[in-house]
C-alpha positions in Angstrom: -21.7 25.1 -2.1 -21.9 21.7 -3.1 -21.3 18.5 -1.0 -18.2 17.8 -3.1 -16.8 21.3 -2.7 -17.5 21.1 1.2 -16.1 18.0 1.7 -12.9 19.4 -0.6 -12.7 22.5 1.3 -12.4 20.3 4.4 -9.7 18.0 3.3 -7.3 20.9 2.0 -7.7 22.7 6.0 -6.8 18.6 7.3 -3.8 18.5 4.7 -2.1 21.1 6.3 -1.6 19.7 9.7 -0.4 16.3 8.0 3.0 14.9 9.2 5.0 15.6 6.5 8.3 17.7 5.3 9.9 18.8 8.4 7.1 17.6 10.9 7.8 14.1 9.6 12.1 14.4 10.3 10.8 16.0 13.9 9.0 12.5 15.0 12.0 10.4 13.3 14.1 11.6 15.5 12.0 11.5 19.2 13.0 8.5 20.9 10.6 7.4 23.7 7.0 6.4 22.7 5.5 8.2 25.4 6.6 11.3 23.4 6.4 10.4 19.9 2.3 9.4 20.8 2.4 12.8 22.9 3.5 14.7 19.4 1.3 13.0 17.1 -1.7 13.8 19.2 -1.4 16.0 22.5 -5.0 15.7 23.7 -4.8 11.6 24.2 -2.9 8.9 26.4 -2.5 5.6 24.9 -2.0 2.6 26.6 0.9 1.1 24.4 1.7 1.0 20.8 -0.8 -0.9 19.7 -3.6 1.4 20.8 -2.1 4.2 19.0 -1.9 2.1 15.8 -5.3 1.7 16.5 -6.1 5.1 17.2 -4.8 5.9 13.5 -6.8 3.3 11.7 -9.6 4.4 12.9 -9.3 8.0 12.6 -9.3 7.1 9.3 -12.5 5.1 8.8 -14.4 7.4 11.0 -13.0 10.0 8.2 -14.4 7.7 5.3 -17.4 7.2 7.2 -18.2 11.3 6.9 -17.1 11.1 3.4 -19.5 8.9 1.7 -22.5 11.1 3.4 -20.8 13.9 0.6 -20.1 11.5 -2.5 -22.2 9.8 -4.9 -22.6 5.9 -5.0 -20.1 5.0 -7.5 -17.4 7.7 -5.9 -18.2 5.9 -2.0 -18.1 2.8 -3.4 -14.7 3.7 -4.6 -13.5 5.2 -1.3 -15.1 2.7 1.0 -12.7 0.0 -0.3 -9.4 1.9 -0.3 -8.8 0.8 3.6 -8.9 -2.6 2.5 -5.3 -2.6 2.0 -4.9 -2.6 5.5 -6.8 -5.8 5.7 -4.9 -6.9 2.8 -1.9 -6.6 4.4 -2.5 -8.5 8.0 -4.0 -11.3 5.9 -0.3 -11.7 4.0 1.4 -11.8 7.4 -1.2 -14.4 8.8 -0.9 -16.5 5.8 2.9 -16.7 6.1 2.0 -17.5 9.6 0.0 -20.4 8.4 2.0 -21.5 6.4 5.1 -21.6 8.0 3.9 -22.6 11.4 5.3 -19.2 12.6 4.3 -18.7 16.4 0.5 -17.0 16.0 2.0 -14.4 19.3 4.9 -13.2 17.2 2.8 -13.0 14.0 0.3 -10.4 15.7 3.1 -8.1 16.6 3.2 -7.2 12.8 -0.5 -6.6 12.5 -2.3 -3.5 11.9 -5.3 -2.6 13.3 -8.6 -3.7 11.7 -12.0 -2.3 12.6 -14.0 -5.4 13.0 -11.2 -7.9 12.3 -11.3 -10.0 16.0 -8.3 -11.3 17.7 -10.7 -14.8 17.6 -10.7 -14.5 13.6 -7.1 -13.8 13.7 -5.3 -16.9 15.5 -7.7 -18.8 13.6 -6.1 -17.8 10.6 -2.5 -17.7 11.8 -3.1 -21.5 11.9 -4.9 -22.9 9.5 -3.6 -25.9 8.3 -3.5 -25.2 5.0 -4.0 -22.2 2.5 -7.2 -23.8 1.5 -8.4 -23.7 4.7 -7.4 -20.4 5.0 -9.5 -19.3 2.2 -12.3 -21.1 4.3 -12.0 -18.5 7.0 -12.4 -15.4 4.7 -15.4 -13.7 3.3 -16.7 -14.5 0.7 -14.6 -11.5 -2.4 -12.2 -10.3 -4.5 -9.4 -11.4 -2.4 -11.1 -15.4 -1.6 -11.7 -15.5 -5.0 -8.3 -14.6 -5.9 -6.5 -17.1 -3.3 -9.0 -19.8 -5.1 -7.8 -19.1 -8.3 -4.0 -19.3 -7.4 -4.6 -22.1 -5.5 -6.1 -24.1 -9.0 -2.9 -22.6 -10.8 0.0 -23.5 -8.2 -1.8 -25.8 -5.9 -1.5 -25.7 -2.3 2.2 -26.1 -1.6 3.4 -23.0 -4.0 6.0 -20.4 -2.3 4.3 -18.3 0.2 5.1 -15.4 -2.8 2.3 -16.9 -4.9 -0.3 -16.3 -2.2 0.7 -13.0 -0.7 0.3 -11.8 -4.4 -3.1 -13.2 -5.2 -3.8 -10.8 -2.1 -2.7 -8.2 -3.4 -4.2 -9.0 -7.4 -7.7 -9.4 -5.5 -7.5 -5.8 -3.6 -6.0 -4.2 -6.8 -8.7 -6.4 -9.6 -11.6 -4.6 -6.7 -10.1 -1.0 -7.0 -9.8 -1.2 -10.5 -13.6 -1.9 -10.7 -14.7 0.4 -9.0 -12.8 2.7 -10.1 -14.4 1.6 -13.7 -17.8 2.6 -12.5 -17.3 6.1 -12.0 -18.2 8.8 -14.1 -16.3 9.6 -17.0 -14.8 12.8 -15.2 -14.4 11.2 -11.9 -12.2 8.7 -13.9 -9.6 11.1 -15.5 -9.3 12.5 -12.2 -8.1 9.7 -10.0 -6.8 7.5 -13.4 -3.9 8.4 -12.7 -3.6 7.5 -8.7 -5.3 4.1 -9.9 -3.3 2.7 -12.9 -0.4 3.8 -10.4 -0.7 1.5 -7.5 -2.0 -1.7 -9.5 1.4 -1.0 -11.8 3.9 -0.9 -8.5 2.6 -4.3 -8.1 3.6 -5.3 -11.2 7.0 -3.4 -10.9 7.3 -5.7 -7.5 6.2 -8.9 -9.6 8.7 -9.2 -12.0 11.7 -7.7 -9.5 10.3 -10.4 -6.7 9.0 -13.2 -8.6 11.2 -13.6 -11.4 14.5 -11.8 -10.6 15.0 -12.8 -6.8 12.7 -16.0 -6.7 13.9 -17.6 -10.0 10.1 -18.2 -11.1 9.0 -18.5 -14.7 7.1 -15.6 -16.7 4.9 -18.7 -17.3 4.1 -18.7 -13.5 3.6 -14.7 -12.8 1.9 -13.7 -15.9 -1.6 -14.8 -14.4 -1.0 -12.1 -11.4 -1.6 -9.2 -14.0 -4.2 -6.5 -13.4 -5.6 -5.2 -16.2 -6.4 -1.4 -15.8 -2.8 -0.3 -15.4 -0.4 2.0 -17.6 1.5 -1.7 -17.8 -0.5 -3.7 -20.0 -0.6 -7.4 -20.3 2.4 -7.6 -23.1 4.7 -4.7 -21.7 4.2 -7.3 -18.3 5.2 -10.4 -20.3 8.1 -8.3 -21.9 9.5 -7.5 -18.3 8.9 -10.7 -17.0 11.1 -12.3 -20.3 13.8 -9.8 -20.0 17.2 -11.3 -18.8 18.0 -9.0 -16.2 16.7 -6.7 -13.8 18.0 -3.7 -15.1 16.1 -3.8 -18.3 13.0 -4.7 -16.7 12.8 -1.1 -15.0 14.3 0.8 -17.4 11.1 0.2 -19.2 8.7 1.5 -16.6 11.0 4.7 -15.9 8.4 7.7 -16.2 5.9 5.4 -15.8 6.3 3.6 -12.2 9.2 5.3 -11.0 10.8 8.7 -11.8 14.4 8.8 -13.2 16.5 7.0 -10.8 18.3 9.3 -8.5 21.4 6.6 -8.2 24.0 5.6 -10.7 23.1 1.7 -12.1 26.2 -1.1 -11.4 28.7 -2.1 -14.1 27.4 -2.8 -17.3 24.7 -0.4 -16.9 22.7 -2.8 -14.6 20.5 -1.6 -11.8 21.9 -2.4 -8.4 19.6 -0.8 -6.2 17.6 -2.9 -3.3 14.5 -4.0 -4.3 13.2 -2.5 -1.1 14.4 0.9 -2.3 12.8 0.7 -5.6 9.8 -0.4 -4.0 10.1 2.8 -1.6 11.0 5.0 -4.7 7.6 4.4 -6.6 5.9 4.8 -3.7 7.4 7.9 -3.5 6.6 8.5 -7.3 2.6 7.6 -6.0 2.7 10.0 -3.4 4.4 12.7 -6.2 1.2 11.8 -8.2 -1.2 11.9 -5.6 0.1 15.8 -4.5 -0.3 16.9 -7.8 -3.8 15.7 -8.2 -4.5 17.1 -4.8 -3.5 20.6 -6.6 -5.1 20.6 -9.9 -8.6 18.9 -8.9 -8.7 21.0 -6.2 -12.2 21.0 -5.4 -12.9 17.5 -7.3 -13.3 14.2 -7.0 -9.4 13.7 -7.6 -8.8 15.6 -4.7 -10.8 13.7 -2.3 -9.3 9.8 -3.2 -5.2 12.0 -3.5 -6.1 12.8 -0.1 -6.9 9.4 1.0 -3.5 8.0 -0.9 -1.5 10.8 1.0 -3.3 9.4 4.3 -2.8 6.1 4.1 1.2 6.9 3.2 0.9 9.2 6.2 -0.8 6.6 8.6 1.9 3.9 7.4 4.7 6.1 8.1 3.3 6.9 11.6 3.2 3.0 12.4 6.5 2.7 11.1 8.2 5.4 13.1 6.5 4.0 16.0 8.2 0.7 14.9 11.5 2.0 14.4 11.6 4.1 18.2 10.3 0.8 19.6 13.1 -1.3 18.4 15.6 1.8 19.3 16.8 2.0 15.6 18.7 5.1 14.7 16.3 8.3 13.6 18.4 8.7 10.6 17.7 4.9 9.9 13.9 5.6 10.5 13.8 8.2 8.4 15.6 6.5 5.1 12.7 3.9 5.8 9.8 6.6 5.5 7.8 7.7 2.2 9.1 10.1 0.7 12.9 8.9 1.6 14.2 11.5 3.2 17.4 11.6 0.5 14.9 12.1 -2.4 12.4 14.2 -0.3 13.0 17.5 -2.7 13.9 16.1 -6.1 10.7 15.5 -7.6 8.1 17.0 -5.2 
């Protein structure tokens, strides 16, 4: 048996204990932390929420961390950066905190846990006095590099939007890379999973950026990634179009699956933005099942596992969330990926 095909046969036994389907309603509706930690993992204590959270990230990186031993360079290099996100993330909340003087306490309630990313590091960032000193702080990468470049375009006092999205252009410009420097195989496996997530962004540009914010298709067309099933002209055709409903009409089959709600008068979309966001990331994790089925013992199944654990890991957190603010477990449950009023129709 190959590496590959042990590491493959590992990660289908670890799928099946995964909180999802019914297991997933079960923990939406617990209402006391002390049990929903208890349910998610019987053999530990925690000592508050934020160890938990903490607990999960780091399952997941001692995970990777037994991974790469199985892959080949290009394939780790791949996987190594997928967790990123998470760093990706905590960096758009600090940033906001920077920039709008947000207390640095109440910023850290909406962090995730980081392996190596110190609470030192952290309020430093929360209030740096300007994004350019922000970028100061970071590593040297994709994402500094991509916070320089939208700082030249929209200088330092451009919406907060401008910035979180260079964030998210520098993860998603890194994956794509990576994922360019696999094997021709490896790269019609996981193609798919890829082209995906850079082209919610997209999706999220144009409904964000030019719909709700007002800004230009001048101003946004910069923040494309090339690699995605939306190329650069499809993206400039969406971010010209004069309403909303038109822009996504365009990426149906592509970013989202065939809307499961009726549009507004005049054939319009009127659905949240934060529900179409949630409905093609329900479409990623459809995509990301599927090529956990048909590679199988591949390379595709190996990163579709990682996409279905990182959903599963952000769910998790957000539950824990929800029971902490005492928010209704039907209301937790609408918030989780796959919603739970969609959960059968294209699974």
């Amino acid at each position: 048996m190959s590496n590959l095909d042990y590491l493959a046969a590992r990660l289908h036994g670890r799928r099946s204990v995964m909180a999802e389907g019914e297991r997933l309603d079960a923990l939406c509706h617990i209402r006391t932390l002390e049990e929903y930690t208890r349910a998610v993992y019987p053999e530990r204590e925690y000592q508050g929420i934020a160890d938990f959270q903490r607990h999960l990230i780091e399952e997941l990186i001692q995970e990777l961390s037994l991974m790469k031993m199985q892959l080949t360079r290009a394939e780790a290099h791949l996987i190594e950066w997928m967790p990123v996100r998470f760093e990706a993330e905590n960096l758009k909340v600090l940033l906001r905190s920077s920039i709008t003087r947000v207390n640095p306490e109440e910023a850290a309630m909406h962090l995730v846990y980081v392996p190596g990313f110190k609470s030192s590091r952290m309020h430093a960032l929360a209030v740096a006095g300007s994004v350019t000193d922000f970028v100061r702080l970071l590593e040297s990468g994709p994402i500094a590099r991509s916070l320089e470049k939208a700082i030249h375009e929209h200088g330092e006092d451009a919406r907060p939007f401008f910035f979180e999205a260079a964030i998210d252009r520098g993860y998603l410009g890194e994956l794509v890379k990576r994922f360019k420097a696999l094997s021709s195989g490896d790269q019609e496996e996981v193609g798919n999973l890829v082209r995906n997530e850079a082209d919610i962004f997209h999706l999220l540009l144009v409904l964000r950026g030019r719909f709700n914010y007002g800004l230009s298709a001048e101003q946004l067309l910069s923040m494309h990634v090339s690699g995605g099933a939306i190329g650069y002209f499809t993206f400039m055709d969406m971010l010209n179009d004069s309403d909303p409903s038109t822009a996504v009409n365009r990426v149906v089959m592509r970013v989202l699956d065939p809307l499961p709600y009726d549009g507004g008068q005049g054939g319009e979309v009127s659905i949240p933005v934060t529900v179409l966001e949630r409905l093609a990331w329900h479409r990623h994790l459809r995509i990301a099942r599927t090529t956990f089925r048909k590679s199988h013992m591949g390379f595709g199944a190996v990163v579709a596992y990682l996409v279905i654990r990182r959903i599963e890991i952000a769910n998790l957190i957000m539950i824990s969330e929800g029971i902490r603010a005492g928010m209704d477990p039907d209301a937790i449950r609408m918030r989780t990926v796959p919603r739970a009023d969609i959960e059968g129709a294209h699974v």
